[in-house]
DOLOVEX-90183 format. One record per atom (N, C-alpha, C): residue number from 1; x negated, y, z; residue in one letter; atom name. Coordinates in steps of 0.05 Angstrom, whole numbers. Atoms other than C-alpha are relative to their C-alpha. Layout:
// residues N
 voro     px     py     pz zami loba
  NUM      X      Y      Z    A   CA
...
END
This chain:
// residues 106
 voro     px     py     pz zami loba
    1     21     16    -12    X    N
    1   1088     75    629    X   CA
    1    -27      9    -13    X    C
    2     29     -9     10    X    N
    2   1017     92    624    X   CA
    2    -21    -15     15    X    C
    3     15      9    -15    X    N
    3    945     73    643    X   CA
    3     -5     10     19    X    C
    4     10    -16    -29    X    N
    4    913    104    712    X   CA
    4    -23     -3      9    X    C
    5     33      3     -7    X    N
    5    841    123    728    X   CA
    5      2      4     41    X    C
    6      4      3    -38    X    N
    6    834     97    809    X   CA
    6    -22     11     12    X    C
    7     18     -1    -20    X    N
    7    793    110    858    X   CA
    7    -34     -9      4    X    C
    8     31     11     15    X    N
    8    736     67    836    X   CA
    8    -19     13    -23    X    C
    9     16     -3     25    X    N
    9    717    107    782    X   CA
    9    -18     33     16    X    C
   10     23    -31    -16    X    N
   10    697    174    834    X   CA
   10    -28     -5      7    X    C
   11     31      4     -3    X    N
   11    627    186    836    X   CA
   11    -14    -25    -22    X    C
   12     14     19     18    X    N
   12    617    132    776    X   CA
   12      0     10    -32    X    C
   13     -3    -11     13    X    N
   13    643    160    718    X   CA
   13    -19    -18    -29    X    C
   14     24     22     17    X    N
   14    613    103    667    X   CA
   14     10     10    -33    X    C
   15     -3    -10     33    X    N
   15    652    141    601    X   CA
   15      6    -27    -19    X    C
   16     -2     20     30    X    N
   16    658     65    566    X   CA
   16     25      0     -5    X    C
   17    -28      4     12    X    N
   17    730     76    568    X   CA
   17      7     25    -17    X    C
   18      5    -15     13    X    N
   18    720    139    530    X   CA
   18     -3     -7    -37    X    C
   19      1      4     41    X    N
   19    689    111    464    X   CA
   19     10    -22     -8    X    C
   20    -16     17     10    X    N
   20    739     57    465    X   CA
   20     30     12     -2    X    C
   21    -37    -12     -4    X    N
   21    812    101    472    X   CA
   21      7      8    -21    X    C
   22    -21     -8     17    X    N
   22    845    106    410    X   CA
   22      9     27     -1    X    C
   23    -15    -31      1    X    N
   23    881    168    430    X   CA
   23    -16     21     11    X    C
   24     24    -19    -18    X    N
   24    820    210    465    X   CA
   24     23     12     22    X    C
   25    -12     -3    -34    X    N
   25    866    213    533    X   CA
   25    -19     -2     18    X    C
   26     18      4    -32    X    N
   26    808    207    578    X   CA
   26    -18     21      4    X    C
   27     17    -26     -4    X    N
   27    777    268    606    X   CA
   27     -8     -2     27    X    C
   28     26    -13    -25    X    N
   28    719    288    650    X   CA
   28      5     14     17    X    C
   29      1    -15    -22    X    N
   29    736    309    709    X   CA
   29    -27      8     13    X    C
   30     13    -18     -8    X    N
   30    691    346    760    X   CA
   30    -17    -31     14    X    C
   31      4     29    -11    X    N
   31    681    266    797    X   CA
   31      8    -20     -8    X    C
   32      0     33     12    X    N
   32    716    217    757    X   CA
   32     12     13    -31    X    C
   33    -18     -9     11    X    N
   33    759    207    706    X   CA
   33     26      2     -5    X    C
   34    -33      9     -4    X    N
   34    836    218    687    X   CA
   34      3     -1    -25    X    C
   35    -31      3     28    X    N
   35    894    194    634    X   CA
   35      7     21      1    X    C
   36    -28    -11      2    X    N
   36    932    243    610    X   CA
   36     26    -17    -16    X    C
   37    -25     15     -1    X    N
   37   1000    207    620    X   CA
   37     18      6    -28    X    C
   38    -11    -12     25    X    N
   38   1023    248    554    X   CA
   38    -12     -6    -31    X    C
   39     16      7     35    X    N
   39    973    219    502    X   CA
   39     -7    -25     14    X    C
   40      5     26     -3    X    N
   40    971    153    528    X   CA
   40     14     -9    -18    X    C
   41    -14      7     17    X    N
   41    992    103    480    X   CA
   41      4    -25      8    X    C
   42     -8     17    -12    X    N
   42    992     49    527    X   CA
   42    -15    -33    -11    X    C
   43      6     16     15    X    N
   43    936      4    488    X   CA
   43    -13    -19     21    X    C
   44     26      9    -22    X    N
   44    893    -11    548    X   CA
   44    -26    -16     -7    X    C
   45     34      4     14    X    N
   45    829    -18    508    X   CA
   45    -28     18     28    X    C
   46     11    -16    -18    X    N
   46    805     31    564    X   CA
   46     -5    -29     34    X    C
   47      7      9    -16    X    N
   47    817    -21    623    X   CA
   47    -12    -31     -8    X    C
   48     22     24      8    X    N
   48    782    -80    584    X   CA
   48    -30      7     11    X    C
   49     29    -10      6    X    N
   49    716    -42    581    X   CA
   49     -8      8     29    X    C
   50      3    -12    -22    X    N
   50    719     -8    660    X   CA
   50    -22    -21      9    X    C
   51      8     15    -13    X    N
   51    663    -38    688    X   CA
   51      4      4     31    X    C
   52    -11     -3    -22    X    N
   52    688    -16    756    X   CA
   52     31     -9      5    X    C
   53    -30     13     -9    X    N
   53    756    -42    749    X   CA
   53     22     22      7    X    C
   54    -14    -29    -16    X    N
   54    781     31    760    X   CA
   54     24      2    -13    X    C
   55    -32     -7     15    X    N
   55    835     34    709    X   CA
   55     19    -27      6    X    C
   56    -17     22     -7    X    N
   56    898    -10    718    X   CA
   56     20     15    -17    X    C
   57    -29      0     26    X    N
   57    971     -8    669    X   CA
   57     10     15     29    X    C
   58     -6    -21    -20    X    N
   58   1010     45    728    X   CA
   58     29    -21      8    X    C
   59    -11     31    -17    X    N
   59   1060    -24    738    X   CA
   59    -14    -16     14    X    C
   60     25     15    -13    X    N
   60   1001    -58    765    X   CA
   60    -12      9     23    X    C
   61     12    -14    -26    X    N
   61    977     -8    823    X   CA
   61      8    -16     19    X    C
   62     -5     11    -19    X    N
   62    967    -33    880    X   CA
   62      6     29     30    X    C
   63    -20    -34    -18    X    N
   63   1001     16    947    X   CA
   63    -35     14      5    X    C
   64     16    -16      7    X    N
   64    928     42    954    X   CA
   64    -12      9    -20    X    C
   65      4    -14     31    X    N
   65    922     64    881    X   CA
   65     17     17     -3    X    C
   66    -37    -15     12    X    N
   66   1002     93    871    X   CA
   66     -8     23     -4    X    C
   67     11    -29      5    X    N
   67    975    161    885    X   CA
   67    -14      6    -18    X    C
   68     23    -13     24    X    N
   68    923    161    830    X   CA
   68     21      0    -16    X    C
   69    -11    -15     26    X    N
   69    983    159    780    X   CA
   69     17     25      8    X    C
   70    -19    -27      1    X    N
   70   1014    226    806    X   CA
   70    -31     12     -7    X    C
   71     24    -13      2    X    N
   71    935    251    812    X   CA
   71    -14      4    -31    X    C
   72     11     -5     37    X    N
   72    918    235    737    X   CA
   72     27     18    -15    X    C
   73     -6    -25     12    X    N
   73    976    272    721    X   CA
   73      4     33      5    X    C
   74     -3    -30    -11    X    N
   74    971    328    769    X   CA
   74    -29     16    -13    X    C
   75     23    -13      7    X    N
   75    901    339    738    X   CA
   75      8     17    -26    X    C
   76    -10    -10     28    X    N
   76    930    365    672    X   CA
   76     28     19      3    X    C
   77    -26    -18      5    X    N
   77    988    406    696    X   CA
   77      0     31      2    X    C
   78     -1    -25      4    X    N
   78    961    466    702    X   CA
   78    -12     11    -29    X    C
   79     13     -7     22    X    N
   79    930    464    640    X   CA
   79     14     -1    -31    X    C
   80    -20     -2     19    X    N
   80    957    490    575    X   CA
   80     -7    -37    -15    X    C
   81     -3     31     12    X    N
   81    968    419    535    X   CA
   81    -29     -2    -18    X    C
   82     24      5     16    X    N
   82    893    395    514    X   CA
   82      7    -19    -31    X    C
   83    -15     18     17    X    N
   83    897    358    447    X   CA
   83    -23    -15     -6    X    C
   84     18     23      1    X    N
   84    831    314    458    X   CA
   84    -20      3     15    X    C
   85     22     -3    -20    X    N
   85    777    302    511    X   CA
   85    -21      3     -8    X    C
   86     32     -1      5    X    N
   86    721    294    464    X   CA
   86     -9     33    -20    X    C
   87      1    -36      3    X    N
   87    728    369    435    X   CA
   87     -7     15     28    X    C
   88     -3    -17    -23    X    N
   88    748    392    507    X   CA
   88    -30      4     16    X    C
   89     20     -5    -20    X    N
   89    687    368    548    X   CA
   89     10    -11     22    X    C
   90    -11     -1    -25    X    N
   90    685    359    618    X   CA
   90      8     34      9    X    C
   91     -9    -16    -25    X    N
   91    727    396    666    X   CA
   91     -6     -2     29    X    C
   92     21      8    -25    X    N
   92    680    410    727    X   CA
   92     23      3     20    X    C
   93    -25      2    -26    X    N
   93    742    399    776    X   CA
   93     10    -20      1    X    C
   94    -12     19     -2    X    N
   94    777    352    800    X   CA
   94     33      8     20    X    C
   95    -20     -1    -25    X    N
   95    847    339    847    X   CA
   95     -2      1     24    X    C
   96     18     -7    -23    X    N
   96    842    358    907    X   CA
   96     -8    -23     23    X    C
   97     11     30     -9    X    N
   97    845    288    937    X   CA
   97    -25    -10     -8    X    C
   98     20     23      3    X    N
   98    790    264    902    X   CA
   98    -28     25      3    X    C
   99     18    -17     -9    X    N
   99    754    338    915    X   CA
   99    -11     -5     26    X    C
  100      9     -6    -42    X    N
  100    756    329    999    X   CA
  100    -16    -33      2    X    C
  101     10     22    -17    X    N
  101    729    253    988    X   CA
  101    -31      2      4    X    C
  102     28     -1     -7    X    N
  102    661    239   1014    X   CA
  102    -18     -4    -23    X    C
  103     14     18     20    X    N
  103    606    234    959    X   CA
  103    -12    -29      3    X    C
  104     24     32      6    X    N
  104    579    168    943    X   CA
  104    -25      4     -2    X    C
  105     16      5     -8    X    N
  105    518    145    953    X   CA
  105    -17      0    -32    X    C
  106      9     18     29    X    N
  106    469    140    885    X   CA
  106    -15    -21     -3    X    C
END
């Protein structure tokens, strides 16, 4: 079980769940952000802080979210195993689901 960055967080990208994660699992994608499902530690200090409501516990999805937990971990599978987001940076890419959606508005 892990957390899961939804759909709400594309095009918002607010980072407060960043300098609250314990384990630095949360990385910058190219439009939002993702868990990696492998350094989660399952504290959910991350979906207190969301002010978009984007993260949810990956028992909790609702059927238009489910996909974001294969998407947060398909973001990380091609990549050799990172060992923290705030070394790494952003990664100007994203999945390709959340690549083809429309931008948001600012």
């Amino acid at each position: 079980m892990t957390f899961v960055v939804t759909q709400a967080c594309v095009d918002v990208q607010d980072k407060s769940c960043t300098q609250v994660c314990p384990a630095d699992c949360i990385y910058e994608g190219g439009r939002m952000m993702y868990i990696n499902p492998d350094q989660c530690i399952d504290c959910g200090a991350c979906e207190e802080v969301c002010p978009m409501s984007a993260i949810r516990f990956d028992a909790d999805l609702t059927d238009p979210d489910l996909q974001f937990a294969d998407f947060n971990a398909d973001f990380f599978a091609d990549m050799e195993a990172p060992k923290g987001a705030r070394k790494l940076g952003k990664i100007d890419r994203d999945v390709p689901f959340v690549a083809a959606l429309p931008r948001q508005a600012d």
